[in-house]
Every structure is written in structure tokens, then in C-alpha cells.
C-alpha positions as semicolon CSV with decimal commas, in nm:
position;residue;x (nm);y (nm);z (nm)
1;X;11,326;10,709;9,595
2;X;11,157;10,386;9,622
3;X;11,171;10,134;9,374
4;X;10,943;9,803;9,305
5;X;11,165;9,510;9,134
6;X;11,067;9,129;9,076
7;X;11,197;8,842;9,252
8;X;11,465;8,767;8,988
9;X;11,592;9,099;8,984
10;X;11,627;9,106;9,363
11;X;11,779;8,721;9,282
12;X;12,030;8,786;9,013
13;X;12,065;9,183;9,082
14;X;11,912;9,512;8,894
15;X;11,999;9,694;8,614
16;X;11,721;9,952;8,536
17;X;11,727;10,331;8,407
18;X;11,576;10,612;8,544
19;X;11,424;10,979;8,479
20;X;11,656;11,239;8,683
21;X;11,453;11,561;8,769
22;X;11,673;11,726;8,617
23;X;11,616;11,507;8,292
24;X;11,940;11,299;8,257
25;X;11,850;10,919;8,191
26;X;12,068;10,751;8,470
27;X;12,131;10,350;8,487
28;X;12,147;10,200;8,801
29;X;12,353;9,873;8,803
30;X;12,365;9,623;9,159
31;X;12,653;9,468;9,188
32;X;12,704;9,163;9,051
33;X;12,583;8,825;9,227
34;X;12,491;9,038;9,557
35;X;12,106;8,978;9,652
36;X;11,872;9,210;9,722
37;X;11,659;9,173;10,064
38;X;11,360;9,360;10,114
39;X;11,360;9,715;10,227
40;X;11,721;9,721;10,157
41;X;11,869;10,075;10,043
42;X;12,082;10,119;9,761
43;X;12,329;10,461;9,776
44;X;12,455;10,566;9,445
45;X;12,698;10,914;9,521
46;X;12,685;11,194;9,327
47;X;12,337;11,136;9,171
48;X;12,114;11,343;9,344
49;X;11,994;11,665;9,402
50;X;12,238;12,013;9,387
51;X;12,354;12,126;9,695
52;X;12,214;12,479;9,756
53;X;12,381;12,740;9,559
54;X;12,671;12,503;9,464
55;X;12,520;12,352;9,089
56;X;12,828;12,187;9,032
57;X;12,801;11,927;9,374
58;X;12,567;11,709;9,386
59;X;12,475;11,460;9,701
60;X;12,392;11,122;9,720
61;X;12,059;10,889;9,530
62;X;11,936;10,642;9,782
63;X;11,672;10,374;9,633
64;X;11,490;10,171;9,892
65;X;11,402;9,838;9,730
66;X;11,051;9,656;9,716
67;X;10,988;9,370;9,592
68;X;10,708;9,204;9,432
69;X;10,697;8,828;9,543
70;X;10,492;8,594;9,288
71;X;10,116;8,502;9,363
């Protein structure tokens, strides 16, 4: 998943929501104070897809970052 952020976000670090495909609203929260560099990747385990035929195990959500730099 890619995901475009401002330069205070990247700055101060995220905390955004998004739509699952399976329809859960999930928040995604940086951690605290760490900045975020361009084209970094984010891995948040346990939030993506179903593993085949096992519904109950999930693998790993990784969000590459972009960020929008002011004009």
C-alpha cells in the first residue's frame, strides 16, 4: 500500500485510519518522535491479507510512505 502524507506528518509522525478490504477501519499510529524519510516502509503485523485457507492468520500491512513537500 502506498500512502501520500504532508511534511508535518512525516515531521512529527502519522496517525491516520484506513479502509481494510475486508471492511475493518484500522488506525495506523508511527511511533512517537521517529521521522519519516521518503520511500520509507512502514510494517504493521497481522493486518493484512488471510493466508490461503487459514481465515484466522493473517500476514503482514506494509505502507510505503510519500510525501508531499510544500510548493
Amino acid at each position: 500500500m502506498e500512502k501520500e502524507i504532508s511534511l508535518l506528518d512525516a515531521l512529527t509522525g502519522v496517525d491516520f485510519t484506513i479502509m481494510h478490504l475486508d471492511g475493518r477501519v484500522i488506525r495506523i499510529q508511527g511511533d512517537e518522535g521517529k521521522c519519516i524519510k521518503p520511500g520509507e516502509i512502514m510494517c504493521c503485523e497481522e493486518l493484512g491479507m488471510p493466508y490461503h485457507k487459514t481465515p484466522f492468520r493473517f500476514g503482514n500491512l506494509f505502507i510505503t510512505f510519500k510525501i508531499k513537500f510544500p510548493d
